[in-house]
VEXDREN-2710 file (C-alpha; in Angstrom, 1 decimal):
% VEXDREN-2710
k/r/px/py/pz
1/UNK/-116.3/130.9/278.3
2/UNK/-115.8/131.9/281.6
3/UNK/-112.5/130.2/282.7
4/UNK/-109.8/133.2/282.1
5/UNK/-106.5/131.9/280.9
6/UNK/-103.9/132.9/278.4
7/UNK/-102.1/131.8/274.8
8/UNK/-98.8/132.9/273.5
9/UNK/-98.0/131.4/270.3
10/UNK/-93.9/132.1/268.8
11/UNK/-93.7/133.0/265.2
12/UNK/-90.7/131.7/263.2
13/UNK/-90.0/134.0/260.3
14/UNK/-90.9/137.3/261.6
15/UNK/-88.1/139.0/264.1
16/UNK/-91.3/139.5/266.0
17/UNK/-89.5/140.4/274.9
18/UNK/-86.5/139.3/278.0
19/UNK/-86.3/140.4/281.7
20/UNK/-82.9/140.1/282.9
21/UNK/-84.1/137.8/285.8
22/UNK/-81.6/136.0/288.6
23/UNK/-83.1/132.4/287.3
24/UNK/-81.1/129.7/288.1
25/UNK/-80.0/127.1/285.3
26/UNK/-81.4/123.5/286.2
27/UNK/-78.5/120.2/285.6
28/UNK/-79.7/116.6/284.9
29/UNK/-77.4/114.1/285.6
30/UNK/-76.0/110.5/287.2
31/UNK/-74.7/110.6/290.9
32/UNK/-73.8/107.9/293.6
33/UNK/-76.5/108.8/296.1
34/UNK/-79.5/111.1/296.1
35/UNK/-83.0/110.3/295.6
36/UNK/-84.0/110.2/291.3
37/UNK/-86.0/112.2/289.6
38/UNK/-86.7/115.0/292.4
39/UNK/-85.6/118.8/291.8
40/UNK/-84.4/120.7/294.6
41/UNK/-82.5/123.5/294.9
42/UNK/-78.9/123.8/296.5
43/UNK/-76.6/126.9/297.4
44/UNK/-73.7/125.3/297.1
45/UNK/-71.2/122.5/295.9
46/UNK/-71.0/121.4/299.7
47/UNK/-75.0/120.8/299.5
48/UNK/-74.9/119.1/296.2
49/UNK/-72.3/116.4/297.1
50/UNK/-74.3/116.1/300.7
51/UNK/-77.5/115.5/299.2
52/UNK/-75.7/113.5/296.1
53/UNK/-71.8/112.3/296.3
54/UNK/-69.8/112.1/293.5
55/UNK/-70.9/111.7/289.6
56/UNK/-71.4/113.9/286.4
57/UNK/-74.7/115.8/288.3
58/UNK/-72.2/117.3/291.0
59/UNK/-68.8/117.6/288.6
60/UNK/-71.1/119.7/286.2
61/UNK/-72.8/121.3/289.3
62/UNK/-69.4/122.1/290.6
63/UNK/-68.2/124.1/287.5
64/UNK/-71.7/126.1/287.8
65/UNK/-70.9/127.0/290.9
66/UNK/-67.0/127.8/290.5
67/UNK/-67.5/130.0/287.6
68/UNK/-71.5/131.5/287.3
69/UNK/-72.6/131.0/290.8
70/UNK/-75.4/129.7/292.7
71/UNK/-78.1/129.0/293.7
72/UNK/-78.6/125.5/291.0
73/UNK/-81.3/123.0/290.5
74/UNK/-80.3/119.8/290.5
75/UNK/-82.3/116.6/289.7
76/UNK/-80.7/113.3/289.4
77/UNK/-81.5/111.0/286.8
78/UNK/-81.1/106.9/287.6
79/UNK/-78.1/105.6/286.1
80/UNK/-79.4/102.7/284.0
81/UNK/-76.2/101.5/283.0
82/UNK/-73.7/101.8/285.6
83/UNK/-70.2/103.0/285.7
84/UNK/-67.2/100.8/284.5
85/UNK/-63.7/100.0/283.7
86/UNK/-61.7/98.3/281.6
87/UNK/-59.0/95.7/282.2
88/UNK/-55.4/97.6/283.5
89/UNK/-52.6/97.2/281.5
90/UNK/-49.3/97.0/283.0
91/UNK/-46.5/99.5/281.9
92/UNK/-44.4/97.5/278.6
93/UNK/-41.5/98.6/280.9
94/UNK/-42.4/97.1/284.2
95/UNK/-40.2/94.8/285.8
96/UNK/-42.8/94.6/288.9
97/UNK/-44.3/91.1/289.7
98/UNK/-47.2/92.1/291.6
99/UNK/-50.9/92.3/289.4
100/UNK/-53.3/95.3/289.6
101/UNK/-57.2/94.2/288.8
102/UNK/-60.2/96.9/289.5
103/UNK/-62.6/94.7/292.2
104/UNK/-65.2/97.3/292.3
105/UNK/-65.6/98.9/288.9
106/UNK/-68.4/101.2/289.4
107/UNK/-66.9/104.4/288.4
108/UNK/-68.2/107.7/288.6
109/UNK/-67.2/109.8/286.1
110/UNK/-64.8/109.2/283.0
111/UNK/-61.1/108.8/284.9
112/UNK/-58.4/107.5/283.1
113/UNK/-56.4/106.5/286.3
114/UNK/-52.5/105.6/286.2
115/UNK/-51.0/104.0/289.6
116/UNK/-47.3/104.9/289.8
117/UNK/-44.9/102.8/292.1
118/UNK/-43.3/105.3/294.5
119/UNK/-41.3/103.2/297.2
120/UNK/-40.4/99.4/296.2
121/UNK/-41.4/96.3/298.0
122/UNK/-40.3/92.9/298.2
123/UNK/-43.6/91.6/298.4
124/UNK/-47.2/92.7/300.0
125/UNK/-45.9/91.5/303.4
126/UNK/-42.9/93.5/303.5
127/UNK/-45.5/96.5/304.2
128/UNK/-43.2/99.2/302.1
129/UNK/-44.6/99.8/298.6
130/UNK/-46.5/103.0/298.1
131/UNK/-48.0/104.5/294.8
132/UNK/-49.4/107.7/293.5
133/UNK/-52.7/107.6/291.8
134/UNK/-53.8/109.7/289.2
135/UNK/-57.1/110.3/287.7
136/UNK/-56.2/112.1/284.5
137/UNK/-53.8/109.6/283.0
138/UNK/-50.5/110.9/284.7
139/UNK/-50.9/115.0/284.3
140/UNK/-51.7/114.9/287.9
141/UNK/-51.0/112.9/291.3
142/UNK/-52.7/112.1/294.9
143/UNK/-50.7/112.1/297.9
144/UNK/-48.8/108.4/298.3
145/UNK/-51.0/105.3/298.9
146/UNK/-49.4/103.0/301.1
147/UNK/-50.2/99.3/299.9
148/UNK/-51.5/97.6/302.9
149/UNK/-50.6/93.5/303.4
150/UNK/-53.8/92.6/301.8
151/UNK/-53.2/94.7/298.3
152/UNK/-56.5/96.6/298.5
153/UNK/-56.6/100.6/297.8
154/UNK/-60.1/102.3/297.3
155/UNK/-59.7/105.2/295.0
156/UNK/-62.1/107.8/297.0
157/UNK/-65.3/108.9/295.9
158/UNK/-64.4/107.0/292.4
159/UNK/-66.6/104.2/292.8
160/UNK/-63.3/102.3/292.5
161/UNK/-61.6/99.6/294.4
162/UNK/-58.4/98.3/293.2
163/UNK/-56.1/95.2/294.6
164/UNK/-52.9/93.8/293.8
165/UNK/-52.3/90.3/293.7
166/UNK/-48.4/89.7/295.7
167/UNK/-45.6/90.2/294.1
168/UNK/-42.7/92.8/293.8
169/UNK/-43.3/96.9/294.0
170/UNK/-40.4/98.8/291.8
171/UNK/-40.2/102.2/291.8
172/UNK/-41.3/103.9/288.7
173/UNK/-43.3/100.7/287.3
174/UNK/-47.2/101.9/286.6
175/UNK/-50.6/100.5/286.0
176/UNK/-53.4/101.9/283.8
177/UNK/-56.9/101.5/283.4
178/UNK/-59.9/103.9/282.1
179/UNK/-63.5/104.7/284.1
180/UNK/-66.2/105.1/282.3
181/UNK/-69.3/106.9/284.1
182/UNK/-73.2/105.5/283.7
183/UNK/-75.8/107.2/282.2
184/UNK/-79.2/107.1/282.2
185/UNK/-81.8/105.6/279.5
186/UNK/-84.4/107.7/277.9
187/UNK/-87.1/106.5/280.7
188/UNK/-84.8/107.6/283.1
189/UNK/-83.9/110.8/281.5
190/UNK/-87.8/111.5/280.8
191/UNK/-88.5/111.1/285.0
192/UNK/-86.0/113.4/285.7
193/UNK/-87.2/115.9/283.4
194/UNK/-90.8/115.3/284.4
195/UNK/-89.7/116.9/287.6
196/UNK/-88.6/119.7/286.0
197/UNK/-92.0/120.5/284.4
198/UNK/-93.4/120.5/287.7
199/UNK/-91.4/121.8/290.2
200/UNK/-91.7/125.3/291.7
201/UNK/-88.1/126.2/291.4
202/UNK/-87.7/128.1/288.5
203/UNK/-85.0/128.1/286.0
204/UNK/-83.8/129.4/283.1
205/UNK/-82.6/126.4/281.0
206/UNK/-82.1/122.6/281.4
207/UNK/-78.6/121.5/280.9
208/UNK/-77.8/117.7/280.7
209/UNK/-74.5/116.5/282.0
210/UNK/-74.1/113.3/280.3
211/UNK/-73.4/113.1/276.8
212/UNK/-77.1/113.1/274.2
213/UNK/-77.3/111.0/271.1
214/UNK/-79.7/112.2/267.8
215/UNK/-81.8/109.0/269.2
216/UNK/-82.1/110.8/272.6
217/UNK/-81.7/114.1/272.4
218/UNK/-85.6/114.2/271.3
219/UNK/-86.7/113.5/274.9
220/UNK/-84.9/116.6/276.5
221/UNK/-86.6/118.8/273.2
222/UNK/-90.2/117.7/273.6
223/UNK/-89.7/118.0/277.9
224/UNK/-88.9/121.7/277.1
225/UNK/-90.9/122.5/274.3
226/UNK/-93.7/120.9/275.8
227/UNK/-94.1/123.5/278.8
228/UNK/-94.8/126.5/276.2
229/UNK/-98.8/125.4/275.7
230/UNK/-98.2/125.9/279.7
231/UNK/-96.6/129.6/279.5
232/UNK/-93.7/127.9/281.0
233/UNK/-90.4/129.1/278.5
234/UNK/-87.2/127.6/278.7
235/UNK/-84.3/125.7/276.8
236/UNK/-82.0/123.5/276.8
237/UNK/-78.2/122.9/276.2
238/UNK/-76.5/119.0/275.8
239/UNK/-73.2/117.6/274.2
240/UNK/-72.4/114.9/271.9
241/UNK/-70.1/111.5/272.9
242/UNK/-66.0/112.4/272.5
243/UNK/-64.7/110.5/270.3
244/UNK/-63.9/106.5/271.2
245/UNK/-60.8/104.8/272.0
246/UNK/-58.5/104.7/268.5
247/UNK/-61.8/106.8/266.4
248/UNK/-60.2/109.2/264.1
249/UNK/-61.8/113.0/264.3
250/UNK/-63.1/112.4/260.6
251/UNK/-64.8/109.2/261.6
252/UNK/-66.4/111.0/264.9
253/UNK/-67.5/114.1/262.8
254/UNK/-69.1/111.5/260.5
255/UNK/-70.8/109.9/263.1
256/UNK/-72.4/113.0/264.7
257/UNK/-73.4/114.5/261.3
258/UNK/-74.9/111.5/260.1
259/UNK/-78.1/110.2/261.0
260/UNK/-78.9/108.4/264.1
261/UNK/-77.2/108.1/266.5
262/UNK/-76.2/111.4/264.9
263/UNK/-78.1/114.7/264.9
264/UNK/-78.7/115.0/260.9
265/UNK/-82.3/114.2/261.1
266/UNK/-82.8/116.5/264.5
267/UNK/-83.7/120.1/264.7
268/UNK/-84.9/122.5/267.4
269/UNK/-85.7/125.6/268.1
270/UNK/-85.7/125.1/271.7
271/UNK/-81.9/124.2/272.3
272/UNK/-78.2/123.6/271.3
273/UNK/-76.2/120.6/270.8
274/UNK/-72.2/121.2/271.9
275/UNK/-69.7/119.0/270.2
276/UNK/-66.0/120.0/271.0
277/UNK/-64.4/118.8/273.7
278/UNK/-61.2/120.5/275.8
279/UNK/-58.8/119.5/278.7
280/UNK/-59.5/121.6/281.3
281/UNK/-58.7/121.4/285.3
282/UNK/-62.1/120.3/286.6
283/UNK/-63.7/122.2/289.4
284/UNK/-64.7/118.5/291.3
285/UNK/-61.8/116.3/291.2
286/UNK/-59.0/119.3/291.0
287/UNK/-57.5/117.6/288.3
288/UNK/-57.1/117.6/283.9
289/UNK/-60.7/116.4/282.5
290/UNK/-61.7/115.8/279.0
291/UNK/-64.8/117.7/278.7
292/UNK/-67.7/118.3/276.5
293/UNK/-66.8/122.3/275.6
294/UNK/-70.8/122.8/276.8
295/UNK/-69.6/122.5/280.7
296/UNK/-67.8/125.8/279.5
297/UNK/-70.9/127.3/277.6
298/UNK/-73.1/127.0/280.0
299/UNK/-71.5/128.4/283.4
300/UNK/-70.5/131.7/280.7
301/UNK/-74.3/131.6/279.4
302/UNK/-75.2/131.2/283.4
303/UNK/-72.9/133.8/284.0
304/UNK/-74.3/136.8/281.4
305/UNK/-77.7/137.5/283.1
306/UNK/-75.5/138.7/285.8
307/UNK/-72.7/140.6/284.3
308/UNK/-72.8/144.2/282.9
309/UNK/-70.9/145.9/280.2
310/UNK/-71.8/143.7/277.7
311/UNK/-75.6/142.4/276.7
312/UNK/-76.4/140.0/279.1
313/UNK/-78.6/136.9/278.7
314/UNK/-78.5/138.6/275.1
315/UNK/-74.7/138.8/274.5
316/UNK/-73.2/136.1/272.3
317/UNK/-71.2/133.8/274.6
318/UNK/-68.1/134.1/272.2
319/UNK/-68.1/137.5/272.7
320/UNK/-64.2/138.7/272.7
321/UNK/-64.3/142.2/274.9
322/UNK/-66.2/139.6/277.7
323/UNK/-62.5/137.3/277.4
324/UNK/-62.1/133.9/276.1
325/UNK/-63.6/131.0/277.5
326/UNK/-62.6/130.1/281.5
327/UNK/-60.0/127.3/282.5
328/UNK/-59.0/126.1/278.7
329/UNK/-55.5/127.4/277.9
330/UNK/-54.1/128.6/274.9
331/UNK/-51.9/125.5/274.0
332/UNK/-53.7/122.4/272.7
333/UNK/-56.4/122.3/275.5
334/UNK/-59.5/122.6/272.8
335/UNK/-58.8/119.0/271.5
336/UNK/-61.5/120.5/268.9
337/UNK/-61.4/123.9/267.6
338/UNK/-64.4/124.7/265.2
339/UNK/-62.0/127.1/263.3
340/UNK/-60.8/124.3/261.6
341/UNK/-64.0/121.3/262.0
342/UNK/-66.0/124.1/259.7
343/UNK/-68.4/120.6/259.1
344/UNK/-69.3/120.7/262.8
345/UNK/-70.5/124.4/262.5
346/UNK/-71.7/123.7/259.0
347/UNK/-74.1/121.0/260.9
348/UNK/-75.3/123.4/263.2
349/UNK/-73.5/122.2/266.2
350/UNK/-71.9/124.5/269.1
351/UNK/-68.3/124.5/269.8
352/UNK/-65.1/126.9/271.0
353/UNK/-62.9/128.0/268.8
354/UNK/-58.9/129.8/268.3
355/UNK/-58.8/133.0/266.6
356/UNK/-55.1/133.8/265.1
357/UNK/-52.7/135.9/267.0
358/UNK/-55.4/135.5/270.5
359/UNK/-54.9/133.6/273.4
360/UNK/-57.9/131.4/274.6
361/UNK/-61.0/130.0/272.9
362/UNK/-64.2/131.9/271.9
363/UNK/-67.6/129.6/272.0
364/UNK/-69.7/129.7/269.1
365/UNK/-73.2/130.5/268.9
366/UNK/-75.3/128.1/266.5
367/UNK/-78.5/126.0/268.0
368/UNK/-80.5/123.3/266.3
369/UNK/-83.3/125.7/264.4
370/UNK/-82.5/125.2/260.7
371/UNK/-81.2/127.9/258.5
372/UNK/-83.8/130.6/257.8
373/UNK/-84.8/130.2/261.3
374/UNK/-85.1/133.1/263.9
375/UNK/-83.9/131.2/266.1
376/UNK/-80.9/129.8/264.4
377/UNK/-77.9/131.7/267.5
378/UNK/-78.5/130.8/271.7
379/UNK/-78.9/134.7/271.9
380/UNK/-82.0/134.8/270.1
381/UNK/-83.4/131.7/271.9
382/UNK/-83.0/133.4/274.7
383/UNK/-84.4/136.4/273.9
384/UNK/-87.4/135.2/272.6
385/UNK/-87.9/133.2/275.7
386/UNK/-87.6/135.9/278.1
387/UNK/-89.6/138.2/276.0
388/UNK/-92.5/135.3/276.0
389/UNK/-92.6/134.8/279.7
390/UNK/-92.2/138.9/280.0
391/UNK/-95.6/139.7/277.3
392/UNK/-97.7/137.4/279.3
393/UNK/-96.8/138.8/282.6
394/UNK/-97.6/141.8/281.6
395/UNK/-100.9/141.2/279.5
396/UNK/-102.4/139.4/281.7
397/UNK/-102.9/142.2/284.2
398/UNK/-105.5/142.7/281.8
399/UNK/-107.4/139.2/282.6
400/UNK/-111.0/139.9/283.9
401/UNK/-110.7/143.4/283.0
402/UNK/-113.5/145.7/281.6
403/UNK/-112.2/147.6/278.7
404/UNK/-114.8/150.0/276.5
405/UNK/-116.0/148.9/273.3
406/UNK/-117.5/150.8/269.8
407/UNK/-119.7/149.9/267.7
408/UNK/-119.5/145.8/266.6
409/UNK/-117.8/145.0/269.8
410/UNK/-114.5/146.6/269.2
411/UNK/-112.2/147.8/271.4
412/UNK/-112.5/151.2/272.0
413/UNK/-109.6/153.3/270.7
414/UNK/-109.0/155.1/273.9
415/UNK/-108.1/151.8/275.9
416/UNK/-106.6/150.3/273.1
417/UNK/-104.0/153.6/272.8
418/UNK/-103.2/153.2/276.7
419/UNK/-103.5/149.4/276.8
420/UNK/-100.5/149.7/273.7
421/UNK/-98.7/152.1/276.0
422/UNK/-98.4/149.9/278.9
423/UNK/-97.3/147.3/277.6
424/UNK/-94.7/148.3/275.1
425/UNK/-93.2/150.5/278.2
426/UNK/-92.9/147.3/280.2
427/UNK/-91.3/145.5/277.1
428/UNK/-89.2/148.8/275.9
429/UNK/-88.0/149.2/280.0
430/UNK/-87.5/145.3/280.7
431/UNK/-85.4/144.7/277.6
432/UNK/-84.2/147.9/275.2
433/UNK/-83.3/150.2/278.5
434/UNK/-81.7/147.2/279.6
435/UNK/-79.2/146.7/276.3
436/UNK/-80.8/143.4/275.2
437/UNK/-82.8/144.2/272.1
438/UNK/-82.9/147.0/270.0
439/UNK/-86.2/147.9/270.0
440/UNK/-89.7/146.3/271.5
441/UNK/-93.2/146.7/270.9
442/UNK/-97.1/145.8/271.4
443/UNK/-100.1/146.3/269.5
444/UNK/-103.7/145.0/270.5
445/UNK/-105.9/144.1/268.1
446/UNK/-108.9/146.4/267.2
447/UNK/-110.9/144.5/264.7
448/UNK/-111.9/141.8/267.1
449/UNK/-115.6/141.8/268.8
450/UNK/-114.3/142.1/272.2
451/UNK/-117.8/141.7/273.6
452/UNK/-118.8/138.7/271.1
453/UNK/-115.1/137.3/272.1
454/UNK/-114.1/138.1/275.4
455/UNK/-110.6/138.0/274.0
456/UNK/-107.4/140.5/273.8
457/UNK/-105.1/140.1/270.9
458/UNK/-101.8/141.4/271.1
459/UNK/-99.0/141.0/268.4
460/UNK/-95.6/142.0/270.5
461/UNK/-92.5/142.4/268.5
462/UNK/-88.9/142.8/269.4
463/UNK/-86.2/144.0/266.9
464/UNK/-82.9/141.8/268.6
465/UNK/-79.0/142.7/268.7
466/UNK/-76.6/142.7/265.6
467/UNK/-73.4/140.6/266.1
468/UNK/-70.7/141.0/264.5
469/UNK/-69.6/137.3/263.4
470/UNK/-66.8/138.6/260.8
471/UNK/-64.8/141.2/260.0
472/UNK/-64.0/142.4/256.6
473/UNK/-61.0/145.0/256.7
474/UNK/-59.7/146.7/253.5
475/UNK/-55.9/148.2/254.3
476/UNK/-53.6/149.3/252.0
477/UNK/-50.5/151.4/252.4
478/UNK/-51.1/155.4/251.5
479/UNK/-49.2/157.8/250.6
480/UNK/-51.8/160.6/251.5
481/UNK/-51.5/162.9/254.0
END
């Protein structure tokens, strides 16, 4: 054979290197403008909403941006079923006469939007009624509307138009209605990844910001999973749906531990699934947003391959001495807390959760492998990730390269000592001097007929981080000295 190339193949069962690289993340998603399905790569939140206006791919963007940093890759994904509302329902104390309907109902995100009367009107005409609008159902106000003669008001960069039929304005009356934002089908989630495999932007991981199902959730695992017969290694982080209008938390649990469209019959080793969700202030629209607790995770995960003092890419995103979890409170903000949805952990799902007598929410750390895996905590996924794209870096220096041989074609054990060398000091100085695994390792195989061959073997190990998921303490009072 005379075409040289290279093959990396994980093992799963045998603890068997990472670079602490300045690789971006990469964020599918819905947005109002933009062309689909083409990665590019944007410094900032001011060139995201240029090159795509409002949606789920530029709010998720923006909390990359506030909290991690830049740069991001960003590839839209079509919206196959576009944004909605409902009907609005009047407040059951109004005494108002006038009638709010949504004329344009193509919302971009998930608002739940509350119009408050601020100065009365005798009718449209009368040109004095004025409202407040609020995205987040009330927690949060615009500046006052003034309602002009012909009743229309559009919300900005909502995808929402609003108009009031004539009638009376009193002060205090409200009007409510929810947004829903569109998502994409599995074809158009597929193009957009397809980009991904191809572009020359590199990234770290693929994070999706609209919500996956078990049904879909498949075609952002095989995208990723697919580019390791490539030497291309990355991973991937989603959420589930929240739960629907009037859906009790044991009835949404049940849903997403069961089978499809729940994740029972799903696993991976390639990526996590988050399923709490929090009310947070949201970096885009500057007000309260219920959000899937993985547009947390994944700025912190973004966040680690910078930081120091801790493990970096390899430091468990809960970690406590790194501080809880940025922009969700200590009061009621986690609408889910995995310390007491132990079936959501149990089901190998990633959450945040309280710990007693600490302010803020810790993530957790659990991914899709099944138990017995080695790939079972986002740390390790990481690890093994970087390590793979780090050993074949390195080894393949050795592509096309004479090495001496012994009798029956074997590698001669002088090149195999200094060949071992090399690469275990780029593996040892790329991730153990660097505080993300304990110890790493390469051995190349000696048996094999080189000549006969033409073929390297290399088994490289790497011997990850403990964490310290519990605490056992023993006190007692003492009367020694």
């Amino acid at each position: 054979m005379g075409i040289a190339s290279t093959t990396l193949a994980i093992g799963d069962g045998g603890l068997g290197a990472s670079r602490q690289l300045a690789r971006p993340p990469a964020i599918v998603g819905c947005s109002a403008s933009g062309t689909a399905a083409t990665a590019g790569l944007y410094a900032s939140i001011e060139d995201a909403l240029a090159a795509f206006s409002y949606g789920k791919l530029t709010a998720l963007a923006a909390e990359h941006f506030a909290n991690a940093g830049g740069p991001l890759v960003l590839v839209k994904a079509a919206s196959t079923t576009a944004g909605s509302c409902s009907a609005v329902t009047a407040g059951s104390s109004n005494t108002s006469t006038a009638v709010l309907t949504v004329t344009t109902a193509t919302a971009r995100d998930d608002f739940r939007v509350k119009y408050l009367v601020t100065r009365a009107g005798a009718d449209l005409a009368a040109s004095t009624a004025a409202v407040k609008i609020s995205l987040d159902g009330g927690g949060s106000y615009s500046e006052e509307f003034a309602v002009p003669v012909d009743g229309a008001i559009t919300i900005p960069n909502t995808g929402i138009v609003t108009d009031f039929a004539d009638g009376t304005f009193v002060v205090g009356d409200s009007f409510t209605f929810t947004g829903t934002a569109p998502i994409w089908d599995t074809t158009a989630l597929g193009a957009a990844l397809d980009a991904l495999e191809t572009t020359t932007f590199d990234h770290e991981f693929v994070q999706v910001a609209e919500h996956v199902t078990g049904a879909t959730v498949g075609t952002l695992d095989t995208s990723v999973s697919g580019l390791e017969s490539s030497n291309t290694f990355r991973w991937w982080l989603g959420g589930t749906r929240d739960q629907s209008s009037g859906e009790s938390v044991s009835t949404w649990q049940g849903v997403l531990v069961g089978t499809s469209p729940g994740f029972s019959a799903f696993s991976s080793r390639h990526g996590a699934v988050c399923a709490a969700f929090a009310e947070r202030q949201d970096a885009l629209w500057g007000c309260s947003m219920r959000r899937n607790v993985a547009w947390v995770v994944g700025p912190r995960l973004a966040l680690l391959r910078e930081v120091s003092g801790g493990a970096g890419l390899a430091e468990h995103p809960g970690r406590v001495r790194s501080g809880a979890l940025s922009g969700i409170a200590a009061w009621n903000e986690l609408v889910h807390d995995f310390r007491t949805l132990t079936a959501l952990d149990t089901a190998r799902f990633m959450g945040a959760q309280s710990l007693p007598g600490r302010t803020g929410y810790y993530a957790t750390a659990l991914t899709r492998a099944t138990a017995g895996s080695d790939f079972t905590s986002i740390m390790h996924v990481r690890l093994v990730k970087e390590a793979a794209r780090l050993a074949v870096a390195v080894t393949q220096e050795y592509i096309n390269d004479n090495v001496r041989t012994i009798t029956g074609g074997k590698l001669d054990p002088r090149d195999a000592d200094a060949i071992d060398a090399y690469v275990t000091a780029a593996l040892v100085r790329d991730l153990v001097t660097n505080g993300l695994a304990s110890a790493a390792s390469s051995a190349v195989d000696r048996t094999n007929n080189v000549v006969s061959t033409s073929q390297l073997n290399f088994k490289v190990r790497v011997r990850p981080l403990g964490y310290a998921t519990t605490l056992d303490i023993d006190l007692s009072l003492s009367t020694a000295e």
